[in-house]
N, C-alpha and C positions, 0 to 999 in steps of 0.2 A: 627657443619656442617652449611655452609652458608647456607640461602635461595636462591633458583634458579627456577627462572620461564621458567616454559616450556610452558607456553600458545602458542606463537607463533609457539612452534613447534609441539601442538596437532591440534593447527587452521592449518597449513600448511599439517600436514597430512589427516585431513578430508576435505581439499579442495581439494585432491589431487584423494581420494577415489570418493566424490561427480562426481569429472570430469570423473575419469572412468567407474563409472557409467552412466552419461550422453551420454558416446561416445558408451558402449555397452548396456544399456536397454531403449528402447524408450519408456516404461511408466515413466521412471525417467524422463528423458528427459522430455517430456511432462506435468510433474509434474513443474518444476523446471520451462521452460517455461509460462506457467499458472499463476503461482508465481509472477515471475518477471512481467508479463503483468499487474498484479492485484497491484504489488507494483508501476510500474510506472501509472498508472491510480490514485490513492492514491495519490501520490506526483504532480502528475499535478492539479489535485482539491485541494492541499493546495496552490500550488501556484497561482492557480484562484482564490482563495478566498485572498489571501493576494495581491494579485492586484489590487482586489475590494476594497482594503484598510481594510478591515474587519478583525475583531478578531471573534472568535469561538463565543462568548457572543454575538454580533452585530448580527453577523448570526443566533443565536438561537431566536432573536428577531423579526429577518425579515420570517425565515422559520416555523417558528413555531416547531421546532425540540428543546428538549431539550441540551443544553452544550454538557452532557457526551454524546449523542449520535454522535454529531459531532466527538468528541474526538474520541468516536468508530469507526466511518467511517474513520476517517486521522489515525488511528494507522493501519500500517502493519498486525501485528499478529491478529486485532481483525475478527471477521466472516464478510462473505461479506453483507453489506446491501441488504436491498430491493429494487425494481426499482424504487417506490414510494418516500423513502427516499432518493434515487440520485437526483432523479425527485426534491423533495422541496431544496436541497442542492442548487442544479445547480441554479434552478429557483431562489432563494434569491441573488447568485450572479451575475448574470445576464446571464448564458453560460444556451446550452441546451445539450441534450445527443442526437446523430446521429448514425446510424447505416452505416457504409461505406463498403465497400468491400478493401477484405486485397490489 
């Protein structure tokens, strides 16, 4: 019997479930939103830091943070830092953290 990949259509079905849950439970909802806010926060601070021309090592030089922790702040999955450690992040590459109204 050939091999036949189903990924596409286990990925297609739990996007499928995720969305109906997002339209009918608003802790998912809220969840999922949360998420995404925290992933695009993440990605805007890698791309600040790579504007600053910096690599993760450059930074760990200037912030005084070590490598893997950078690495832990820019990955998705890892837990969220501390304010502290955003704070030496930012500050190494020259941005500050502001609190704004939505």
């Amino acid at each position: 019997m050939p091999f036949v990949d189903v990924t596409d259509i286990v990925i297609n079905e739990e996007a499928k479930e995720v969305e109906e849950s997002m339209r009918t439970d608003p802790e998912v909802r809220e969840a999922i939103e949360k998420f995404d806010r925290e992933c695009t926060f993440r990605r805007k601070m890698i791309e600040a830091r790579k504007a600053s021309g910096l690599t993760q090592k450059q930074l760990e030089e200037l912030s005084g943070l070590k490598q893997q922790s950078i690495s832990r702040i820019e990955r998705v999955t890892a837990v969220s830092p501390s304010i502290s450690t955003l704070l030496k992040y930012l500050d190494a590459i020259g941005y500050t953290l502001d609190v704004v109204p939505k």
